[in-house]
N, C-alpha and C positions, 0 to 999 in steps of 0.2 A: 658941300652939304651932302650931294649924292652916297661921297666915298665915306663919310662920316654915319651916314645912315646904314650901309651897308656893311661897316667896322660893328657898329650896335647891333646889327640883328644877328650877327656871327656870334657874337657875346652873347644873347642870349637864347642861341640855341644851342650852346654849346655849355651853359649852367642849367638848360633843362635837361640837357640831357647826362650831364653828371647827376645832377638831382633822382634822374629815374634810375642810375646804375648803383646809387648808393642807400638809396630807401629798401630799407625788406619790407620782403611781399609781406602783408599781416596771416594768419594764420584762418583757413579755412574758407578765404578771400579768392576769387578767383575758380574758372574753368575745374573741377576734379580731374584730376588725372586716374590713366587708363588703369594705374595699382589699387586708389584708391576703388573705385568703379567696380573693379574684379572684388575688393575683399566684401563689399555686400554680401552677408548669407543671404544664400539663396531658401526659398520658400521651402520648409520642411515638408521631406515627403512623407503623406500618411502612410501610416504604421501599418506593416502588413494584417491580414485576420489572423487569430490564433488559429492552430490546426485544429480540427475536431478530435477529439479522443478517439484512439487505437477500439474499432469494436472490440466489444466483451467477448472473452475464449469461449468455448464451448462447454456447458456442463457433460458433467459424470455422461457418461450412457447406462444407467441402472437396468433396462432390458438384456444388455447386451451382457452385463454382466451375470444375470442370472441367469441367462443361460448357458455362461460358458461355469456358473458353478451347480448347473442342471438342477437349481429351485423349483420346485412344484407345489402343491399346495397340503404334498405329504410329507417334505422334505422334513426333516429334522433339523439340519445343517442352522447353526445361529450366525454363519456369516447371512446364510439367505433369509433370516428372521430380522438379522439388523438391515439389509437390505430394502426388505419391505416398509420398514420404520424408515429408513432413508429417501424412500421414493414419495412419501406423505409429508418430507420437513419443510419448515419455511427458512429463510434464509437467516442465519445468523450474524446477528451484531453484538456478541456480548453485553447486551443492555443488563446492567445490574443495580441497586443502590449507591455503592460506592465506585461504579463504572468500571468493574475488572471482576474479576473472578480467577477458581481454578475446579475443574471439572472433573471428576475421578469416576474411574470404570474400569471392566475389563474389556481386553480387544481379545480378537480370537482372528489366528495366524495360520491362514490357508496354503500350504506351499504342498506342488504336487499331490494335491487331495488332500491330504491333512493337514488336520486341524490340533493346533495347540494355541494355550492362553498366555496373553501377560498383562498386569492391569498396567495404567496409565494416566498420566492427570495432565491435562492440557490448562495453559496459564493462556488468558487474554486480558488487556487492559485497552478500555477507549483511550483514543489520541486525537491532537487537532488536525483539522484539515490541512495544516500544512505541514505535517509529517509525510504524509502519505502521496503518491499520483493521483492522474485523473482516471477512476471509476474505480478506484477501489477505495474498501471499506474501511473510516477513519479508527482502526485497531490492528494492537500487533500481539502478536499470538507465538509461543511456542509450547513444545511438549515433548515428556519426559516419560521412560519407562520406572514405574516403582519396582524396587529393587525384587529380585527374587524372594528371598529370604522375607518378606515382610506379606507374602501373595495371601495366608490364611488372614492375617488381619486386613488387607485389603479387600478380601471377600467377606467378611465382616461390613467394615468399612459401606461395602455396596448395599448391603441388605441394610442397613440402617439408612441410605440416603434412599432407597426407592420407596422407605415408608413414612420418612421424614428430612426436611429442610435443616434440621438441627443434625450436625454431625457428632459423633462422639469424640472429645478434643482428644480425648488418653489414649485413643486408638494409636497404634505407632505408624500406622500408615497413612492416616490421615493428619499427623505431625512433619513425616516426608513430602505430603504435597501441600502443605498450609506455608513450610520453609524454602518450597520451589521456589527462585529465581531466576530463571535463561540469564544464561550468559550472551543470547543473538536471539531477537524477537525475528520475526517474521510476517508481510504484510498480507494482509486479505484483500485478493481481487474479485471481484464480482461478474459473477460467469453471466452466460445469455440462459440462463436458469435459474433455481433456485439458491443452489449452493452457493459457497467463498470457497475459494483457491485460496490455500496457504502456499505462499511460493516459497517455500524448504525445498532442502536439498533432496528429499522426495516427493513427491506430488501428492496432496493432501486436501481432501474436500470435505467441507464440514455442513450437516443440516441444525437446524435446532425443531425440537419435537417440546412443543409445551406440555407442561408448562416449567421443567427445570431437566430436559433432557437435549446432551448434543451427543449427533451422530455424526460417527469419525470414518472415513473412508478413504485407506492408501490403496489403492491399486499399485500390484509389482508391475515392474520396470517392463517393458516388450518382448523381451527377451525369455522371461518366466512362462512358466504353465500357464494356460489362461484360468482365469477367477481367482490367479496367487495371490495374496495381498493381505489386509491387515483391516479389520471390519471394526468398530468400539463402538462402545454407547457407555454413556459419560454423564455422570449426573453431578447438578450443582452441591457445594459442598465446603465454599467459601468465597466470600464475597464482603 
């Protein structure tokens, strides 16, 4: 009986444990292993703070300019008259009816003391905030010289926009900047002053003087005479 009983439990330890060699694990059953364990995402890390915007450049210095074009208050000089109208402007947004415009005037061209004229018509259209960076102004702007040959009717052209909002359409110069288009606009940044920085390939500050006047202001390059540069006042003219 001993050796009988001893034969049986051989047997049935020996179908338990085929049993356990031949059953699959079930699936998800059992201990995680140290793979599974590892592939848990880990707890996302909060998102850094956005940086703060780059401070605002530094406006014009309009002091500094009129002195170095020796303005005084018997000066004659219409850079230093448009000057004065630029040191009183508020800051320009192209606000218009149909949200764009183009702005026609002459500018008067300082190099080495002298002074000579050429008119000019600057185009801006509002755009959305996500056109543009952070702190500058949602409008892209460029400007064009009116051709020589068209300057008496552009001078025309002027004397009717400083007495009135209605342009003469038949003008031929106000037909050249009505058909403006840029081929490359250009963004407005907002200086730690009044003015917009036009970031063109020269450096360009605009005021606006109500209620239908913008003042253009390139200063030349460092290199130039001082007070060289390119001075406009520019009135609305279509919109």
């Amino acid at each position: 009986m001993k050796g009988r009983f001893a034969v049986s439990s051989v047997c049935v330890l020996g179908v338990i444990a085929a049993c356990s060699k031949t059953e699959p694990q079930q699936k998800g059953v059992g201990p995680a292993s140290p793979t599974a364990e590892s592939s848990v995402a880990a707890p996302a890390a909060s998102s850094a703070a956005p940086e703060p915007p780059a401070a605002a450049p530094k406006d014009l210095d309009v002091t500094a300019l009129q002195r170095d074009l020796k303005c005084g208050k018997a000066s004659r000089s219409e850079a230093c008259r448009i000057l004065q109208e630029f040191g009183q402007g508020q800051r320009f947004t192209a606000k218009t009816p149909s949200g764009g415009g183009r702005w026609m005037g002459p500018g008067f061209v300082v190099q080495n003391g002298v002074t000579t004229s050429r008119h000019l018509v600057l185009w801006a259209k509002n755009v959305p905030l996500s056109q543009v960076g952070p702190g500058d102004v949602p409008v892209k702007a460029a400007y064009e010289l009116i051709p020589e040959g068209l300057k008496l009717q552009s001078e025309k052209l002027v004397r009717a926009l400083v007495k009135s909002a209605d342009p003469p359409e038949s003008n031929p110069a106000y037909q050249f900047a009505h058909a403006f288009e840029p081929t490359k606009t250009y963004t407005l940044a907002n200086t730690a002053g009044p003015s917009v920085h036009m970031t063109a390939k020269e450096s360009v500050y605009l005021r606006f003087v109500p209620p239908r006047k913008v003042v253009f202001v390139n200063p030349a390059s460092s290199n130039a005479a001082a007070g060289d540069g390119t001075y406009a006042e520019l009135w609305l003219g279509d919109w």
